[in-house]
C-alpha positions, 0 to 999 in steps of 0.5 A, a space after each residue: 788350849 783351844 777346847 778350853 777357850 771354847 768351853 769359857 765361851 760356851 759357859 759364858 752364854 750359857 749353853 750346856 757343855 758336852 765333856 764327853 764331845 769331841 772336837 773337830 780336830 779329833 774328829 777330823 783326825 779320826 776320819 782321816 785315819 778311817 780313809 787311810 786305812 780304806 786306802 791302804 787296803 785297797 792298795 794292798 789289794 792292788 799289788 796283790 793282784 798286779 801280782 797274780 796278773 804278772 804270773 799269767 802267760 799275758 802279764 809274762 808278755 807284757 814284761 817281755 815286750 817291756 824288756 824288749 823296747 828296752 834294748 831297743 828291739 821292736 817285738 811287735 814289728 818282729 812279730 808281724 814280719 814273721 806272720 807276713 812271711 809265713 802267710 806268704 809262704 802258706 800263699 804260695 803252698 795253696 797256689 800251688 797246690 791249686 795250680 796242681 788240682 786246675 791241672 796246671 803243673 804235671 804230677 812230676 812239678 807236684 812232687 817236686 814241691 813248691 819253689 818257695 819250700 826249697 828255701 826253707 828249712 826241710 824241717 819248717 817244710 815238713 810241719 807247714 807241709 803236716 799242718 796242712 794236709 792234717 787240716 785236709 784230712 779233717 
């Protein structure tokens, strides 16, 4: 109804009437719909690649972390307590050592490894242990 009133009014001053012309409200629509579309693709290409970013071995953390504050257990605190105690214990074994090549202990304390390695388990001993003189070694 709307066209038609403006074609009338065209017609009346005397202006040339484009029939094939679309109105504002089709192109407005058609521009809308071409948006859309820009959106919905790259939308699509969002998930897509939250998908593949979920399957690295930093996306498994993220989810892991996530379900992990969910039962209420602080990962990351975990985490830093586990290296502070292994830097500690990795103090103590080059302290050690150290004490023994400053000729500080006998070969016979030497031999009888650090005190902080009793406490451990003999097969956590045993890799800081290889660890260790692997890197010597090298």
């Amino acid at each position: 109804m709307a066209r038609l009133l403006e074609i009338e009014r065209l017609h009346q001053v005397g202006e040339i009437i484009d029939l094939n012309s679309e109105d504002d409200l089709s192109r407005k629509c058609r521009t809308i719909e071409q948006q859309n579309q820009i959106i919905l693709t790259q939308y699509e290409n969002l998930k897509r690649e939250l998908r593949l970013a979920k399957n690295t071995p930093e996306g498994t953390m993220v989810s892991d972390s996530r379900k992990a504050a969910q039962k209420g257990i602080d990962s990351m605190a975990q985490m830093v307590e586990t290296i502070d105690n292994q830097i500690n214990v990795v103090s103590q074994i080059r302290n050690f050592v150290k004490d023994f090549r400053e000729e500080k202990i006998t070969i016979k304390e030497f031999l009888g490894s650090p005190p902080t390695l009793h406490s451990l388990d003999e097969e956590i001993m045993s890799d800081i242990l290889e660890q260790m003189l692997s890197e010597l070694i090298r």
